[in-house]
N, C-alpha and C positions, 0 to 999 in steps of 0.2 A: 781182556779187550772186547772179546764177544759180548760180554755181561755190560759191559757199558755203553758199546752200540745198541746192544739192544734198549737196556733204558731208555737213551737217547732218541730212538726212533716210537718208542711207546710213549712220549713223552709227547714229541713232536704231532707224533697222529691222534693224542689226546685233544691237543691242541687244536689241531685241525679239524676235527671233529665237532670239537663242544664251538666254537665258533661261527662252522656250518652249520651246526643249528642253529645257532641265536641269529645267523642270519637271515635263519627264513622267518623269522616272525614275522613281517609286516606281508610277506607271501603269503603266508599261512590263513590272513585274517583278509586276503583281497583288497590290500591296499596298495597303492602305487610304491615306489619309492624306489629309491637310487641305490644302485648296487654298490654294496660296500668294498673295500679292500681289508685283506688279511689281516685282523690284530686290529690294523689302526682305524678302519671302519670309512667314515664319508669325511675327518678332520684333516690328510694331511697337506691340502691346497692354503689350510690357513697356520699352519705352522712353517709353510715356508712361503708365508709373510704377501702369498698371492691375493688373498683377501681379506678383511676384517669379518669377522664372525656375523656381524649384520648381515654382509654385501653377500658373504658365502651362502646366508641361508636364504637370501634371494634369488641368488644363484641357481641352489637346488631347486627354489619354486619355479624355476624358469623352467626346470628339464622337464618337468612332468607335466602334464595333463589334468584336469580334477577339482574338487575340491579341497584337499589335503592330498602332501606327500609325506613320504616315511624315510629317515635317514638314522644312520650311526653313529655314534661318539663310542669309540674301539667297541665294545661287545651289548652296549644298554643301545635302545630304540627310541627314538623320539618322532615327534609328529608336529611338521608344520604343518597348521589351517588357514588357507587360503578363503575360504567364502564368508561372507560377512555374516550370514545368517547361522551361523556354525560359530564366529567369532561372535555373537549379539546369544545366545546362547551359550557357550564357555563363561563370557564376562560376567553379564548380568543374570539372561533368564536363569540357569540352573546355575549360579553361581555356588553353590552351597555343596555342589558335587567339584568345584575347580578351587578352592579358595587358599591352595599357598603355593608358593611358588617353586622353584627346584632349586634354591640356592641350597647349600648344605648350611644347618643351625646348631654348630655345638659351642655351648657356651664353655666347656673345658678347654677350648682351642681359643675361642675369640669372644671373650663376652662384649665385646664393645657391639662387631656388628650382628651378633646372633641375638641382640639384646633389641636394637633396632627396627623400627617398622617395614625396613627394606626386608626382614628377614622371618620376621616370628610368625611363628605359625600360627592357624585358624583363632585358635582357644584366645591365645594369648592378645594376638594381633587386634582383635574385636574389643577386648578391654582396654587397650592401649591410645587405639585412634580414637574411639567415641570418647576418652577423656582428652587427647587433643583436638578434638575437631572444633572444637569451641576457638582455638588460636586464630583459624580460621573464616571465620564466619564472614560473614558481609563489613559486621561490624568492625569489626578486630581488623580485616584488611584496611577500612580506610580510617582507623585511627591511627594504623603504619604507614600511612602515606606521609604523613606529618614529616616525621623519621626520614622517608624514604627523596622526598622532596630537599630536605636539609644535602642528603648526600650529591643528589643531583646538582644542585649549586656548587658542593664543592669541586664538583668534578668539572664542571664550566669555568669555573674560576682557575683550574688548576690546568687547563688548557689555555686559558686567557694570556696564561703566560709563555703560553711554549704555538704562538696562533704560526704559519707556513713553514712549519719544519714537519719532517716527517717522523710522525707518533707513530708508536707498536698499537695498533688497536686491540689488542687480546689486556695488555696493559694496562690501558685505560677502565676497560672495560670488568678486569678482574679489579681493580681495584677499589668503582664503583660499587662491584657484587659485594666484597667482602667487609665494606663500610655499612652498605645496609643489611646483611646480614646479621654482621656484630652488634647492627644498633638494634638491631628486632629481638635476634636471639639470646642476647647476654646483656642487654642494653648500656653497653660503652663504646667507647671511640674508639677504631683500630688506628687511627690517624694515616690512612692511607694515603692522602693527599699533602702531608705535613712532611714523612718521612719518606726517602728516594726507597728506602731498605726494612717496609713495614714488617715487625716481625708476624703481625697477626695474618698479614697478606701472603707472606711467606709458607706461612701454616699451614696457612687456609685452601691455597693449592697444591700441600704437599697429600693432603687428607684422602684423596683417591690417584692410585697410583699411576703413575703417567708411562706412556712408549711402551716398551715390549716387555718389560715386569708389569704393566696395567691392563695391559693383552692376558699375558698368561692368568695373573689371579682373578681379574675377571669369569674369563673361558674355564677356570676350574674351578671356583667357586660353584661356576652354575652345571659343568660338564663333565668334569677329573673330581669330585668331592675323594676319591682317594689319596690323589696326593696332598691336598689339604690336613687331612688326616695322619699320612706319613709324614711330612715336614713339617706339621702344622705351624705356618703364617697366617698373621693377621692380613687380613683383607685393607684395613682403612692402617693409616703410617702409624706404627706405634709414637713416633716420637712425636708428631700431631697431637694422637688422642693424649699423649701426656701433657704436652704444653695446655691442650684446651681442656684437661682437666682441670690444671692449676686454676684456669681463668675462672671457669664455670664455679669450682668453688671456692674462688675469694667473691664470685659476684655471687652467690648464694650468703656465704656469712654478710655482705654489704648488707644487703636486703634485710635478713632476720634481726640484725643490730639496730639499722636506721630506720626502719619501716618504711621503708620508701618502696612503693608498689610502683609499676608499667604496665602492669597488666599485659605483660609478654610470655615470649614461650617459657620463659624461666618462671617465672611467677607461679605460671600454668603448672608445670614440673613439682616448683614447690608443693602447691596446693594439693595437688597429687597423692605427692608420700606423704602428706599431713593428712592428710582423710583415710586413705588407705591403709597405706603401710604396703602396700601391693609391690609398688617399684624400688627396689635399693640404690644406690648410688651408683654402679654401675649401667642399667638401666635408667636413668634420668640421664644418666652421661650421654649413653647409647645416643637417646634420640635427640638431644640437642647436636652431636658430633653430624649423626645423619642429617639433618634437616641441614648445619651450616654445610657440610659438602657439596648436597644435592642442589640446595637454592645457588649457591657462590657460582658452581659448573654451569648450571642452566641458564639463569640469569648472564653471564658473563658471555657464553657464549651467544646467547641467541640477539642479544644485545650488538655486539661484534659481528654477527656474520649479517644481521639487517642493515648494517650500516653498512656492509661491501658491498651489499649489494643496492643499497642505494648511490654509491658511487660508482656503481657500474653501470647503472639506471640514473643519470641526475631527471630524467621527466618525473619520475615516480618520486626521488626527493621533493621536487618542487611541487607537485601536486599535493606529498604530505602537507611541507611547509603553507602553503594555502590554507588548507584547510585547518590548521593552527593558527591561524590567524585570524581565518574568519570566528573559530567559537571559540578560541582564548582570547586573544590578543593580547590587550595588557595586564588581563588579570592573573592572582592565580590559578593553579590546577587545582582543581576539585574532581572528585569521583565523577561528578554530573556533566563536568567537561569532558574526561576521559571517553564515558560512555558515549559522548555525542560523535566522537571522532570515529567514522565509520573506516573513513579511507584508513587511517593507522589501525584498529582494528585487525580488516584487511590482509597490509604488508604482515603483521606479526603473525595471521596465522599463515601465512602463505611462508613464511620461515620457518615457523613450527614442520611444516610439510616437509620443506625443503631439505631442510635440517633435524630430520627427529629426535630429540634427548631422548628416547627411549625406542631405540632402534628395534627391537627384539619386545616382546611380553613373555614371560613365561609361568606356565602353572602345571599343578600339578593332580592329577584325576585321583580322588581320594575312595571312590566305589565305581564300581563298574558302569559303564554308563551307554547306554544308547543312543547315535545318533538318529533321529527319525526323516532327517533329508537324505539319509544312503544306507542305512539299515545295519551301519558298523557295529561292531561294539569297543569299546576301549577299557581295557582290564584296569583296577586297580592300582595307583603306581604310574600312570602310563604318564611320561614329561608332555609336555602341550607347549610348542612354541609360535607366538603368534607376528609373524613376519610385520611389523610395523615400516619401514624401511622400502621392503616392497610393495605393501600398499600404496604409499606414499608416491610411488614413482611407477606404477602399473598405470597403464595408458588408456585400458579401459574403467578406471576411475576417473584419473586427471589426465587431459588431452594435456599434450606438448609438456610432461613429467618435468621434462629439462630446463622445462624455462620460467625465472621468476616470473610469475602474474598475479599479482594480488587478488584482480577482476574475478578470479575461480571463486572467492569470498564475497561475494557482492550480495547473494542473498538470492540469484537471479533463480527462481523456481524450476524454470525447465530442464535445467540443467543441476537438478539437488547434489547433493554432497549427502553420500550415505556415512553417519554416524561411526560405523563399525568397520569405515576403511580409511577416515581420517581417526588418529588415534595418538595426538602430539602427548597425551599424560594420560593415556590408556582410559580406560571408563570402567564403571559397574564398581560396587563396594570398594575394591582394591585401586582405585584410579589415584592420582597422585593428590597427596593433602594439602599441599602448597601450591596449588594450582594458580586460584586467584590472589595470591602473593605474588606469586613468580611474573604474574602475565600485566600487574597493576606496578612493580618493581619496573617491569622493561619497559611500558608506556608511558612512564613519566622520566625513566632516563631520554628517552628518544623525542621527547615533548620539548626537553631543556636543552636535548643538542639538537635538534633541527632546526626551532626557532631563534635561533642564536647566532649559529654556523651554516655557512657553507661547507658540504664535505667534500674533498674530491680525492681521487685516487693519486698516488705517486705516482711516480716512474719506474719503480720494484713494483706494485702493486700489481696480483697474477691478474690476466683475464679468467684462469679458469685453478681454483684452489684443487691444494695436492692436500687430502686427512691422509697417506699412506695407509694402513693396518693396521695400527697400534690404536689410534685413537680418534675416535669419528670427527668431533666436531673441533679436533684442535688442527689446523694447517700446518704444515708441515716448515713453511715459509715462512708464517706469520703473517699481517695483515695491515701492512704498512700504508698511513694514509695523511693528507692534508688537511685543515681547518682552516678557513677565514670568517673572521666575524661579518656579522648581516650588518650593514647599515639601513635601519627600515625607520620607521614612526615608532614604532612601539621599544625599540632595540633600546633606545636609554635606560626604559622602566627595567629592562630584565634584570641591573644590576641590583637596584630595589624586592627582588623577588626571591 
């Protein structure tokens, strides 16, 4: 009995011990930072569901003072940077000392997303994007508009029939994502507007995992990489990545049989392992799986929550609509009309703000590195997470955080918008690849329903949206709302369009 108390309490004051040290690192190096708890460190307010991992590490930048705070995930240190000039350096200037991220990469466990540009590291990640960046281009985005313009129509037309009942906006809204998606990335029909029970639509949101299994793998992906290792789960839905396998290659054999080129990301893919040999089949998987997730999520939502808040706001609707009239009217959308519409512009980034797809940045310090604004040093190894979230809604950025106002985008000089505290798809080398997709995708959905419709709110429809914890930009409620069609001058032609 003695011999096993005694272990027990050697055990215990091991415990405690090795702990108390690891907690004073961020003491140790004269950095601020939030006093941890025993074991579980600065995480367990967001395991019991009090905040989303975003909002939490907003939270902690609240409590401290500084330019950067220092916080726990159980016994490992991390470090959010608050100052922008600290953020404009991480990103871009010395990007070459920050350039992967902290998610865990083992492709024994998951090669779909270890395989993915969300995840590979420096070496790998550098060959991978500069062979897609070309998808991208100027070019490339507006011969996807073609594509993306098709879907647009059908999502108006597929409303035309359901005009003063109350629509799911998330519905809507995902279904447009994953039409043009499908049509860019694999280039076929998912017939999301044909069928009530699309299976590709179905997929397509099961691909990144939803509520409080999309919380946890998430949050350990990027913070528990041990239990990934012990139970090891796929991050992206297995039974997703298999369905869009099947797809990905029956549309690859379509291709090499019929020669029929799109010059899409598939093509791109092809072309790829035909010069190289570098990417295997998995890897080609990878980043078509990632791209259709991330565009569907983005797109869908930012889509959906502009439009609440246009029917929370009908002046700002109407002042859109305006100004789609004056420089479209009857015509089609073209790039050159897009670009002209300042005021939409605008509203889309004042949602981006509002709503950031990329709540969090995170990286990871790969040599020791000097700050020269505070004289730190940050060892090797050290996580870097960069509060996007709280940028976005700090007061000494954006006056009145709370409140949609497009006007903050106006351009007005006295009042700039520093670069490196708006951060809707992050910046520097690792910023997001689909950017001017994503942003040319939303602009021409909201091009086709404003000039068309009237939107307005239900009678469910919240004054003020619940994401709970689990998942930022999904409502907990949903986002229930009304259409009526425009009867204007031009409203005949848009069926011709």
């Amino acid at each position: 009995m003695w011999i096993t108390f005694a272990f027990l309490l050697t055990l215990c004051l091991t415990v405690y011990f090795y702990f108390r040290h690891r907690y004073r690192y961020w003491k140790n190096r004269n950095i601020p930072f939030i006093v941890p708890k025993l074991i579980v460190g600065n995480i367990i307010e967001i395991f019991m569901g009090k905040y989303s991992p975003a909002k939490y590490v907003a939270h902690l930048c609240n409590e401290r003072e500084g330019p950067y705070v220092g916080f726990f995930i159980l016994h490992k240190p991390y470090l959010a940077i608050k100052d922008p000039g600290i953020i404009k350096r991480i990103l871009v200037r010395d990007f070459q000392k920050f350039p992967d991220k902290i998610f865990i990469n083992d492709k024994s466990i998951d090669p779909t997303f270890s395989n993915s540009l969300l995840s590979l590291g420096n070496a790998q990640w550098r060959t991978v994007r500069t062979r897609l960046s070309r998808i991208f281009s100027p070019a490339k985005v507006k011969a996807m508009q073609v594509y993306t313009e098709r879907c647009a129509k059908s999502l108006r037309l597929y409303i035309d029939g359901q005009l003063n009942e109350r629509l799911n906006l998330k519905d809507l809204t995902t279904r447009f994502s994953t039409e043009v998606v499908f049509s860019c990335v694999f280039g076929v029909n998912s017939n999301c507007f044909k069928e009530k029970q699309s299976m590709c639509n179905d997929y397509a949101h099961k691909i990144f995992p939803k509520a409080y299994v999309g919380l946890f793998k998430g949050f350990s992906y990027i913070f528990l990489p041990q239990l990934v290792k012990i139970f090891k789960y796929q991050f992206f839905d297995p039974t997703a990545c298999d369905f869009f396998q099947n797809v990905f290659s029956d549309t690859i054999k379509h291709r090499e049989i019929s020669g029929v080129r799109r010059n899409d990301l598939v093509d791109i893919l092809i072309d790829i392992k035909n010069q190289s040999g570098s990417l295997d089949n998995n890897a080609l998987l990878a980043q078509a799986i990632a791209f259709l997730g991330v565009g569907h999520e983005t797109i869908s939502a930012i889509i959906s929550l502009t439009i609440y808040e246009l029917c929370i706001n009908q002046d700002i609707q109407n002042r859109i609509r305006e100004e789609i009239e004056t420089v479209v009217g009857e015509d089609d959308v073209t790039s050159h009309t897009i670009d002209n519409l300042k005021f939409l512009n605008m509203v889309v980034c004042e949602s981006l703000r509002k709503y950031p797809v990329i709540p969090f940045i995170q990286r990871k310090c790969v040599e020791d590195y000097f700050i020269p604004e505070t004289g730190a040093v940050l060892e090797r190894g050290t996580s870097i997470i960069i509060p996007t979230h709280w940028l976005h809604y700090n007061p000494e950025f954006f006056n009145d955080p709370y409140k949609y106002n497009p006007d903050r985008f106006n351009g007005d000089t006295s009042i700039p918008i520093d670069p490196f505290v708006y951060l809707p798809f992050s910046t520097g080398p690792r910023a997001c690849l689909g950017r001017r997709f994503a942003l040319m995708s939303i602009k021409v959905c909201l091009i086709y329903l404003i000039r068309a419709f009237k939107i307005e709110r239900d009678a469910a429809t919240k004054g003020q949206l619940n994401f709970g914890a689990a998942h930022a930009l999904d409502p907990k409620e949903g986002i229930p709302v009304r259409f009526q069609r425009i009867e204007q001058s031009y409203a005949g032609t848009l069926n011709k369009h």
